[in-house]
C-alpha positions as CSV (number, residue, x, y, z in Angstrom):
1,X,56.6,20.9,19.8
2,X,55.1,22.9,22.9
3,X,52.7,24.8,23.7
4,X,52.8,27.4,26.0
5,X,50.4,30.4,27.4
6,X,52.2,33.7,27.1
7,X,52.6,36.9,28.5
8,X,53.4,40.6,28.3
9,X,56.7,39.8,28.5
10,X,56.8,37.2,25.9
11,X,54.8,39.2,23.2
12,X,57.9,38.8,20.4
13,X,57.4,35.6,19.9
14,X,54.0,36.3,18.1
15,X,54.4,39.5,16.1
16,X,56.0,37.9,12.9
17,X,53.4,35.0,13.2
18,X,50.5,37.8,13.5
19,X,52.1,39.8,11.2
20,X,51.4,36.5,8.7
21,X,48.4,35.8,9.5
22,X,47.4,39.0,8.6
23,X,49.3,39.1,5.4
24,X,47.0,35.6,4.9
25,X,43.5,37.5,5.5
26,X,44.3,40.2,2.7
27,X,46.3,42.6,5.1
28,X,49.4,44.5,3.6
29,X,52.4,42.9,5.9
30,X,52.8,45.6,8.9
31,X,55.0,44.1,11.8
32,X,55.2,47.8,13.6
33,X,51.3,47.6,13.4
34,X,51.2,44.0,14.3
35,X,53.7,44.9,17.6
36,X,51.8,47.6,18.6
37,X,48.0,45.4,18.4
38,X,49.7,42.0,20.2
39,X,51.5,44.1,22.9
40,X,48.3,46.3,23.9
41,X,45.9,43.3,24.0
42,X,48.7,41.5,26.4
43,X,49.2,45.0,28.5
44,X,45.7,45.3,28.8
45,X,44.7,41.9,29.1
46,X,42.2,42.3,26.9
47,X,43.5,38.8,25.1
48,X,44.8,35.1,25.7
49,X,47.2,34.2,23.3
50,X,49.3,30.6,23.0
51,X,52.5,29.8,21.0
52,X,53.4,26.7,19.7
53,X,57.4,26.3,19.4
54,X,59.5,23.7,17.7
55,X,61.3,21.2,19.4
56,X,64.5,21.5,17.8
57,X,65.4,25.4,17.9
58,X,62.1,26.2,20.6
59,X,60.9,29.2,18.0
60,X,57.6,30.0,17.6
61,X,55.6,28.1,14.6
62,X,52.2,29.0,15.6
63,X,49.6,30.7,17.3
64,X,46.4,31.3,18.6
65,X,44.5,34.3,20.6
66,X,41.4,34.4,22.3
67,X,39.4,36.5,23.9
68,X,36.6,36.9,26.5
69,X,32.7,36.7,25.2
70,X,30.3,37.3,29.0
71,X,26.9,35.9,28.5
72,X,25.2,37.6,31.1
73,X,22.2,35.3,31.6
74,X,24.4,32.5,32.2
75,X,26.8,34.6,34.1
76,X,29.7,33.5,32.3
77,X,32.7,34.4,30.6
78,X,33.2,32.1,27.3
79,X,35.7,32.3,24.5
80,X,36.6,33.7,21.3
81,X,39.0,31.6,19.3
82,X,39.5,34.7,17.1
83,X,43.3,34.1,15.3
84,X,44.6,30.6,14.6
85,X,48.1,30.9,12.3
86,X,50.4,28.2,11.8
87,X,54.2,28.7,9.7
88,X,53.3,27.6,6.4
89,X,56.8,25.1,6.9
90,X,55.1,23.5,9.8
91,X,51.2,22.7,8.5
92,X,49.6,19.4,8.5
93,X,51.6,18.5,11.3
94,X,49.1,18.8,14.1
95,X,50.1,22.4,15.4
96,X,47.1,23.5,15.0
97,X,45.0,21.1,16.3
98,X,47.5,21.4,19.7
99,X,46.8,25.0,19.9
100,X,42.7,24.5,19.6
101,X,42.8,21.9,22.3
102,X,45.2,24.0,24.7
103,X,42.7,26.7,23.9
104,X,40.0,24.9,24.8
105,X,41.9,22.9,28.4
106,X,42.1,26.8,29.1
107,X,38.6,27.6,29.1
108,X,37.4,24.9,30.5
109,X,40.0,25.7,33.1
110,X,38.0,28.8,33.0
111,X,34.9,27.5,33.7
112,X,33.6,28.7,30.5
113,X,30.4,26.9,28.6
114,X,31.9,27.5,24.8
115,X,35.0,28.0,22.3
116,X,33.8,29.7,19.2
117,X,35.1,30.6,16.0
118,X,34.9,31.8,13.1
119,X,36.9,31.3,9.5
120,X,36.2,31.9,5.9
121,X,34.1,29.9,3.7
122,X,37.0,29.5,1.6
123,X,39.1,28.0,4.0
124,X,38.4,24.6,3.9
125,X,41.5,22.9,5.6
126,X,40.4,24.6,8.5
127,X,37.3,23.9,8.5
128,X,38.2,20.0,7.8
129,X,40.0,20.5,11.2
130,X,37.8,22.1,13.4
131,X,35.1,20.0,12.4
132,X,37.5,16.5,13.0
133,X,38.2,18.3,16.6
134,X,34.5,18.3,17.4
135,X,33.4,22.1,16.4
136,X,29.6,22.7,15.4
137,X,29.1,24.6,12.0
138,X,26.4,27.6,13.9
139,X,25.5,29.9,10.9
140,X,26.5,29.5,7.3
141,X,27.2,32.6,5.9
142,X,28.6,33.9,2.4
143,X,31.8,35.3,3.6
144,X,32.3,33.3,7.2
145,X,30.8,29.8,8.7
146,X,30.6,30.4,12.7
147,X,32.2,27.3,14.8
148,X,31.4,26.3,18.2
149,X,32.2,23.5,20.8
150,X,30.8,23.1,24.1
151,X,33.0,22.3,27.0
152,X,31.8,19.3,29.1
């Protein structure tokens, strides 16, 4: 499996993947609207978004996107792990975990303090996994627990 940092040029390789993890949340399956979201945030760079790809046939399994939270006190851009999604053909195989820690290798890269997420209390295989990577539970909620990890 790799890893790699897309661009706007490279945006179909996430829109089925979005399109799921959508469809996961409660969303009717749109891949038009899904095309239209991932493609603006990339055109506007409004978003950081890394696809994971299988070794043998180098399509996309998995994704994550990010984007930019600026603490102005500390004068600092930090990061929103906002959409994690892996193929559900290719869980519990460490995807995810290789998209969280090349999320958080770019922010660091980045100079930023934090990673944070969010996920729903439901959800506990991810929670079991960002809590294994090192993420802080923030704020317990009834609906979503908040994650965060600082970047040393």
């Amino acid at each position: 499996m790799e890893v790699i940092q897309i661009n706007s040029t490279q945006t179909s390789l996430v829109f089925e993947l979005f399109d799921k993890y959508r469809v996961f949340y409660g969303q009717a399956s749109n891949l038009e609207l899904a095309k239209s979201f991932i493609q603006a945030r990339q055109d506007n760079h409004e978003s950081v978004i890394f696809v994971a790809l299988s070794d043998d046939k180098k399509q996309p399994i998995g994704f994550t996107q990010l984007y930019p939270i600026y603490s102005s006190v500390r004068a600092v851009k930090n990061w929103l792990l906002n959409d994690l999604y892996v193929d559900n053909a290719y869980r519990k195989k460490g995807i995810g975990e290789n998209l969280i820690r090349a999320a958080m290798n770019f922010a660091k890269e980045q100079n930023a303090k934090f990673v944070e997420l969010s996920t729903a209390v439901t959800n506990q295989t991810a929670q079991s996994l960002y809590e294994h990577i090192g993420f802080e539970k923030q704020n317990p909620d009834t609906e979503y627990y908040t994650y965060r990890i600082d970047l040393k």
